[in-house]
N, C-alpha and C positions, 0 to 999 in steps of 0.2 A: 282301661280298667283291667286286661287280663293279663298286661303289663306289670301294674303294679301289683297287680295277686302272685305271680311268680315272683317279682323282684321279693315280696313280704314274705314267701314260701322257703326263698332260699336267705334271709337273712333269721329266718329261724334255725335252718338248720346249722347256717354256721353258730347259733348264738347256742343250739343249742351240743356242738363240737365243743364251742371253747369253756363250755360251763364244766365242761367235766375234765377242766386240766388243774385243777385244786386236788383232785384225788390222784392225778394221774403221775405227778409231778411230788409224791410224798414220797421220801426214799422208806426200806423197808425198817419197818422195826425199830423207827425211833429213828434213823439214819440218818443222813443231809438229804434235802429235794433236788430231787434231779433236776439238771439244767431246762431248760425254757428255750427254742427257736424259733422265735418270727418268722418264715419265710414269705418273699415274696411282699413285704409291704411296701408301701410308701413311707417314706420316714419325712416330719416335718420335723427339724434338725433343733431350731433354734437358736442358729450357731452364724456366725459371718457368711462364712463361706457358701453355704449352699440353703436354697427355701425347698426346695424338696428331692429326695434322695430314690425316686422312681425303681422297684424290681429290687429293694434289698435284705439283710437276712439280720435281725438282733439278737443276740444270746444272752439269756438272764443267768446269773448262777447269783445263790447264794445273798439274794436282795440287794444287789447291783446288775448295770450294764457291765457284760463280759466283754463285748465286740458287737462291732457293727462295721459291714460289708458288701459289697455286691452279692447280690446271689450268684451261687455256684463259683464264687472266689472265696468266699469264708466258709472255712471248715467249721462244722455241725461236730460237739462231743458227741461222743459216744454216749447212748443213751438216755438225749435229752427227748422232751416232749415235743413234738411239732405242732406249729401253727398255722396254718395255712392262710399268710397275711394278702392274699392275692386279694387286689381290689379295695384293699382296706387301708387308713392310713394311723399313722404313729406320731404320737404327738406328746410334749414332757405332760406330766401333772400341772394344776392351776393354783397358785396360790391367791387366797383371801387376806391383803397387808391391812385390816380392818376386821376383825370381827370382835364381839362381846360373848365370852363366855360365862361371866361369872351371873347372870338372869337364872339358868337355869341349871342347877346344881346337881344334873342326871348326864352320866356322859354320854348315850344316843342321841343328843344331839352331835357330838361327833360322826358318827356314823352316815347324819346328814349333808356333810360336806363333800366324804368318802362318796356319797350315792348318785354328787352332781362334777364326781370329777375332780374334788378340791383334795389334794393331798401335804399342804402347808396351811397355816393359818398363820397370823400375826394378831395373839388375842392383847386388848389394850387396855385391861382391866387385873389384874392377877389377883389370885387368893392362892390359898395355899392345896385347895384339892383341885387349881388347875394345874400348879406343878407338879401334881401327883400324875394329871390324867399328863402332862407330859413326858415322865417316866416311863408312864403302861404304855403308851403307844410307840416311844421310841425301843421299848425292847420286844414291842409287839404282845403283851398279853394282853392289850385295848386295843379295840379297831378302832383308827380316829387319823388324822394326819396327823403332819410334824406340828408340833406347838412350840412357836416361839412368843415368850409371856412378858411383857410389863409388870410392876408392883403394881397394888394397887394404885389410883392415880395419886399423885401428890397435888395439891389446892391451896388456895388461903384461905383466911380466916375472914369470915366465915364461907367455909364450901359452896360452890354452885350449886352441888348436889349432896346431899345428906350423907350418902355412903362414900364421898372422899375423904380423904385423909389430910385434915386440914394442916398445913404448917405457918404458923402465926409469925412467926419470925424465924431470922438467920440458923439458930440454932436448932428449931427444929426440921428447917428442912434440911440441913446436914446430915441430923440424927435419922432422918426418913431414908434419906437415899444411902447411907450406911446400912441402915436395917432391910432393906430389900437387898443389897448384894450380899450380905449374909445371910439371906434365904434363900436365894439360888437363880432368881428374876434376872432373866436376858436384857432386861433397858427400864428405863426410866419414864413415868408418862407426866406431862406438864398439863395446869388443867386454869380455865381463865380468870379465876380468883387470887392466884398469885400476885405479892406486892412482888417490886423489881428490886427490892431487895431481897426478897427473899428466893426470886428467879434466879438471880443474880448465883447463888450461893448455892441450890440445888444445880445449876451449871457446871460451878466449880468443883461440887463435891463430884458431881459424876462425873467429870473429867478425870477427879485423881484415882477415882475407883473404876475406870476402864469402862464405863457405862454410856451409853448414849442415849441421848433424849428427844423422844418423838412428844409428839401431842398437840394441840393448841396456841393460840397467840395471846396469852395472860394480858389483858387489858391493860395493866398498868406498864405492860413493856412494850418498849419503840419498835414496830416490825425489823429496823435494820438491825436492831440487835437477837432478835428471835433468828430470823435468817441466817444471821451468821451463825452461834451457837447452836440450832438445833439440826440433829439429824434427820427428821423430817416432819411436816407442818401437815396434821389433817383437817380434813375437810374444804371447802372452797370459801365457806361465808364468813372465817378470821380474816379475808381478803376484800370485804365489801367497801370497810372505808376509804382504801386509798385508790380500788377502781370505779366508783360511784362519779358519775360526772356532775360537774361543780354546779352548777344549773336543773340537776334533776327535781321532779316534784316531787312535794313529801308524797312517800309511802307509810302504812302502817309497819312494825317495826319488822313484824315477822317473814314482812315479805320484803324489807331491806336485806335484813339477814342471808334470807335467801335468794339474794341477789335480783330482785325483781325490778330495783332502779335503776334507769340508763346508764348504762358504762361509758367510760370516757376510755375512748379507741388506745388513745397516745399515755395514759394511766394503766392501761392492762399493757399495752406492748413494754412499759420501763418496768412494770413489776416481773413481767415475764422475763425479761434479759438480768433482772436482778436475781433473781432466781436461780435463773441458770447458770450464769458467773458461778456463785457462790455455791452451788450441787448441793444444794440441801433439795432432798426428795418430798414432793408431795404426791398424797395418797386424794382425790378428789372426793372418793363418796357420794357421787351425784347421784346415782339412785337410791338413797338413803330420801334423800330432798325429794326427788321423784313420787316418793312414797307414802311424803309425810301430809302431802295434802292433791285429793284429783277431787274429779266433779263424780256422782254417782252412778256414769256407766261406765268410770275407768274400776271403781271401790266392786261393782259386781261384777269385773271382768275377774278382778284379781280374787274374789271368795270362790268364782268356780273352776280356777286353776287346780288344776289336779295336786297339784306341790301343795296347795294348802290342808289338803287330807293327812300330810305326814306333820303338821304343826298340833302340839295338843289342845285340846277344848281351852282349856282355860285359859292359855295362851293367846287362841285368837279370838277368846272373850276379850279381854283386853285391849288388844289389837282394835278390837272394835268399836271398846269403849272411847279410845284417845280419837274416837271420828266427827262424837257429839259435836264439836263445835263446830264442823264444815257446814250445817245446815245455816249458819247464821253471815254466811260470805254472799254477797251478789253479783254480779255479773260482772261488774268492776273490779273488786278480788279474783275472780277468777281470770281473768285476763291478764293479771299481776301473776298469777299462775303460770300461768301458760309462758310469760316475756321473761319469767326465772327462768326455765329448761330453759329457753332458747341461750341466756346468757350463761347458764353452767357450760351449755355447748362452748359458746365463743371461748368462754374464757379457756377450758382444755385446747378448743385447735390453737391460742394465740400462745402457751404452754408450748405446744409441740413444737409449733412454729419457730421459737425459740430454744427449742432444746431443753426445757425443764425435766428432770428424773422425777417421771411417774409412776405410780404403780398400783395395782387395780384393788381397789378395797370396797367393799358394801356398807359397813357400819350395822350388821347383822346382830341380835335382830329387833332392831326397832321396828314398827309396826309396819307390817307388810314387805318388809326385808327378810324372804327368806334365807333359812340359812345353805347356805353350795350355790342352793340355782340365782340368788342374787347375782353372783358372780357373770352367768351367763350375759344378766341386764347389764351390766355396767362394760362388758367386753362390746355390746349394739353399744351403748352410748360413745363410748371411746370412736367405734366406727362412723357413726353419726357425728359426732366432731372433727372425722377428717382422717383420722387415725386410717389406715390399708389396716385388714385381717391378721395380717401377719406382724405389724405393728403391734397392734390390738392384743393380739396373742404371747408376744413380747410382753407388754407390760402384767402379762398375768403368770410368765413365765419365766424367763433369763433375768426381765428386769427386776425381780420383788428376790430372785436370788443374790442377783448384785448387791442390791441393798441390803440385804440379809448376810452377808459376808460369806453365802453357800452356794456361789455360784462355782465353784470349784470341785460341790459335791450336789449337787441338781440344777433344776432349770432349761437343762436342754439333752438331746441323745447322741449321748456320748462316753465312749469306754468308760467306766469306772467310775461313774455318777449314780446316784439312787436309782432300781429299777422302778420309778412312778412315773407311767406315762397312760396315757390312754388311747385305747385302741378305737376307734372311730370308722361309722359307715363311711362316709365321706368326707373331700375337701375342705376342712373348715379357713382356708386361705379363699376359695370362692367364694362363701358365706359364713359369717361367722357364727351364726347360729349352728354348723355342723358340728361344731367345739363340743355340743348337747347330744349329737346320734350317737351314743357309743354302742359298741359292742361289749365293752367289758373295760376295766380300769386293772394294774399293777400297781399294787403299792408295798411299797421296798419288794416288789419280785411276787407279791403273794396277786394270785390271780383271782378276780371279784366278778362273774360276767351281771350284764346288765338287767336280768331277773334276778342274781342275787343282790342287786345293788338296789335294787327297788321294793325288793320285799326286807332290806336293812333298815330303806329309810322310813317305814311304818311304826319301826319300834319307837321313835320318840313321839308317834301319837299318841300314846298308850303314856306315855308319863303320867305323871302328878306333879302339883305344888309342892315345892320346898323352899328352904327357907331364904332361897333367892328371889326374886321378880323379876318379871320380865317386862321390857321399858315399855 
């Protein structure tokens, strides 16, 4: 016990060292911010060569990595702020390749991702004041991560969901995926009311206009042809039908979806080598599924998580409402519960196993997916299907950059990459939960310690409704 009072005594005082390098670190009178030095951390690289860089020294200038070196081999400019990383370790920012922005039309919830570490998003819904909030936080007058944005989703006719954008035929899905690249939308989202004609054609058109298309498996198209054409497949339950074993007993449908009927071993291992072959990326989402249905001492673990205090009233009014119908499952349902996780698991380690490009997404924020610390969840699940820490921390890190075409300019610590890394009490390679202890976060260089990140992420309790909704 008087162990842990010191270890807590001195993790204040560093926390509260590093809170005041936001002021210390402003040059004068409008000037450039003086440089930034780590010394002394552990660096967790994310790079081939080495899983951790023991005793060394990182320089931020100017909302990049400057250098990184052994300590006391790399020179310190002249005038930068020190950081005293002894003990402490270094690790890139975490991207979310799945979340929904366009629910709630107030941008603190950016700030909520910022508060759990997350400094990329891949939002997969776009409207046009996400591209805004893209803007602000790329030139920094918004605190939010990198926003990489979809159009709105493109659909058939008639939509899945109400607020797609349905295209009925050939021509209009042309004219859709034309009208998002002349608004400024990074990719394409596919959604499963598409005819395969009209897949077909949104394919091609985003081919010719340099766009890639993520999204769903359109029911009316052959998985080998999704596979091939798309950039990457979310979710795991567009994969139920061909790893469902041939023999399995009816389930209700919900819990088909959600993969609750027995998988056929030799059906998941061909789709997993198919997959891989062909590098189209999947994003899993399994705590998305995780979330959408438990028994009622998983629902009151998750109401008195401290993280639900930053989610607004109204929101986890909602949240609670889409619960009503768990009261009407029995024992039998829930057991069908329980034998999904277990197959989301399988099916990720039989993914790994084969080399499929994954990468870590929540589906944020469907009910009880919250926004940042979801990510945390799905980095344990990743581990829990087999995944090592450092794997785990890969696919939230180097890997969502590779796929993102910015692995050249983040994802791992190294010269002349984004400075968004996070500063951490401990080894999150031992446990991946340490990914959560931080000390304080960079983002492009600007420094956040972890009381001001925690009193950021209150401010989206405080929202209101507008004229968004949240799922």
């Amino acid at each position: 016990m008087v162990m842990r009072l010191i270890l807590w005594l001195l993790g204040l005082i560093v926390l509260s060292a590093c809170t005041a390098v936001p002021e210390l670190s402003k040059g004068a009178a409008g000037g450039a911010a003086a440089p930034i030095a780590i010394v002394g951390v552990t660096v967790i690289p994310m790079t081939e060569e080495s899983a951790l860089l023991p005793n060394y020294t990182v320089v931020i200038r100017d909302g990049k990595i400057a250098a990184v070196g052994p300590r006391g081999k790399l020179a310190i400019p002249a005038g930068a702020v020190i950081i005293d990383g002894t003990g402490r370790f270094l690790m890139p920012g975490l991207t979310d390749a799945h979340v929904h922005l366009e629910y709630i039309e107030n941008p603190d919830i950016l700030k909520l991702f910022v508060a759990n570490g997350v400094t990329t998003i891949r939002s997969m819904d776009g409207r046009p004041f996400i591209l805004g909030w893209r803007e602000r936080t790329s030139s920094g007058d918004l605190i939010g991560p990198r926003i990489i944005t979809a159009g709105p989703i493109i659909d058939g006719s008639p939509p899945a969901r109400d607020d797609n954008l349905a295209a009925a035929d050939a021509t209009a899905s042309r004219a859709a995926v034309a009208a998002q690249k002349q608004q400024g939308y990074d990719f394409i989202k596919a959604y499963s009311n598409l005819s395969s004609e009209t897949y077909d054609e949104l394919i091609r058109e985003a081919e010719l206009r340099g766009l890639k298309v993520a999204g769903h498996i359109p029911r009316a198209v052959p998985l080998d042809r999704a596979i091939a054409a798309q950039w990457s497949i979310e979710h795991l339950g567009d994969f139920a039908a061909v790893v469902t074993a041939e023999d399995e007993s009816p389930v209700p449908g919900w819990a088909r979806r959600s993969l609750a009927a027995p998988l056929s071993s030799s059906r998941l291992q061909a789709l997993a080598r198919q997959l891989a072959t062909a590098g189209v990326w999947v994003v899993p989402t399994s705590v998305q599924q995780d979330r959408s249905l438990a028994p009622d001492i998983e629902l009151k673990a998750w109401l008195v998580d401290p993280q639900m205090r930053n989610i607004p009233s109204f929101a986890l009014e909602q949240w609670k409402g889409a619960t009503s119908w768990w009261q009407r499952l029995d024992a039998g349902d829930w057991a069908l519960v329980g034998q999904a996780r277990k197959n989301r698991l399988m099916m990720i380690s039989e993914f790994r196993e084969a080399g499929v490009r994954m990468a870590i997404g929540s589906d944020t924020p469907n009910p009880f997916v919250i926004p940042g610390a979801s990510v945390h969840l799905e980095l344990a699940n990743f581990v829990a299907a087999g995944f090592s820490p450092a794997e785990s921390l890969a696919a939230a890190t180097i890997e969502p950059a590779r796929m993102l075409d910015l692995d050249q300019v983040q994802g791992s610590v190294e010269a002349g990459k984004r400075a968004d890394l996070l500063l951490l009490y401990a080894n999150p390679l031992d446990d991946i939960a340490n990914a959560a202890a931080r000390v304080g976060i960079f983002l492009s260089g600007r420094w956040f310690s972890e009381q001001e990140l925690q009193s950021m992420a209150q401010d989206l309790a405080r929202a209101t409704p507008t004229t968004q909704r949240v799922q």
